[in-house]
N, C-alpha and C positions, 0 to 999 in steps of 0.2 A: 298148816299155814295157808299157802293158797290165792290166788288169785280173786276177781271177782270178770266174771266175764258174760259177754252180751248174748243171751238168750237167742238171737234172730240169728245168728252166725253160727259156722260149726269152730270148737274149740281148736282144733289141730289148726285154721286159719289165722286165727287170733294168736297163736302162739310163735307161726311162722313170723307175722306184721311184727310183734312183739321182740323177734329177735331178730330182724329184718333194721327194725325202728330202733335199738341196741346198737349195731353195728353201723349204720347210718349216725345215730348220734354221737360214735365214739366208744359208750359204753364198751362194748366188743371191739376187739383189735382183729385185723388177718393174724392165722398163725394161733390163736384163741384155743385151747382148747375147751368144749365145752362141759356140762355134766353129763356122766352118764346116763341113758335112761331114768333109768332106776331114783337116782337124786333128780335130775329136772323133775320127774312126775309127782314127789314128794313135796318139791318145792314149790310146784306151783299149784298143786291138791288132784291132779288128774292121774287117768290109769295107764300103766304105764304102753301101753299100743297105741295109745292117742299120741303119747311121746315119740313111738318111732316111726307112726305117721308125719310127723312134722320134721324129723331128722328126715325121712326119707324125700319128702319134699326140697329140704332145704339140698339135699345133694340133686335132686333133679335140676334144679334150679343153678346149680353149677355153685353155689355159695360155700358150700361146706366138703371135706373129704372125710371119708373113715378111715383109718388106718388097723386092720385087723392089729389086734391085741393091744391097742393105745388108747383109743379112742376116735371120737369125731372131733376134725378143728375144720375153723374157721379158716375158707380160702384165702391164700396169700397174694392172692390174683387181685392185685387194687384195682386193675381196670373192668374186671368185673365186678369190683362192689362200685366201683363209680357208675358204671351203667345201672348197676340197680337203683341205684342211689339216685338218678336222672329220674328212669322208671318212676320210683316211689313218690317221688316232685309231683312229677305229671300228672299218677293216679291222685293225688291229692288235692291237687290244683281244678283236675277234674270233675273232682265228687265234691270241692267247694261252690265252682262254677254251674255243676247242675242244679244243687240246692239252692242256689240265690237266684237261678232264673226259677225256676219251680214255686219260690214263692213269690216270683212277679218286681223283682226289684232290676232298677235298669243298668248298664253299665256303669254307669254315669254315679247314680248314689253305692255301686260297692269301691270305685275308685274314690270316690269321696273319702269315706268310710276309712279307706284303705289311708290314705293320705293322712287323717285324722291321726289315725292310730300309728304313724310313722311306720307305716309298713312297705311304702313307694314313697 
């Protein structure tokens, strides 16, 4: 099956965003448990160390626990998915903002823009 993923990035990054971008949309719940290894690396066509590279992150990152002999869930800590969830805003907002000064366009025509599209 498999995913389709962007060449310039490493894949365990895309996988974290990916479930990061899940659980921000609702997709994922706190409390979640997720696939093991084994199945997430099937499911999305990667090997499976790339997979416990990204589980491994996501526990750095305080989002997720393991529980010897159950699995990995999804932390039940809302106010740590809400701060991620701010986080994730921000880098977003960020790397939109860089790109539209980058190509020379003023505040003025992305608020337009922005207004157009009922987005402010």
């Amino acid at each position: 099956m498999g995913i389709e993923f962007d060449k310039d990035r490493p894949i365990y990054v895309q996988l974290v965003e990916r479930i990061c971008g899940e659980l921000v949309s609702g997709v994922r719940q706190p409390g979640d448990k997720l696939p093991s290894v084994r199945e997430f690396a099937l499911e999305v066509g990667v090997n499976t160390n790339t997979v416990q590279n990204v589980y491994k992150q996501l526990e750095q990152m305080q989002l997720t626990e393991t529980k010897r002999g159950q699995g990995t869930f999804i932390t039940p800590d809302i106010l740590k998915i809400r701060s991620m969830r701010e986080d994730l805003k921000r880098q977003l907002v960020d790397r939109f903002l860089n790109n539209v000064e980058t190509m020379g366009f003023t505040q003025e025509e992305v608020l337009q823009t922005l207004k157009e599209r009922g987005g402010i």
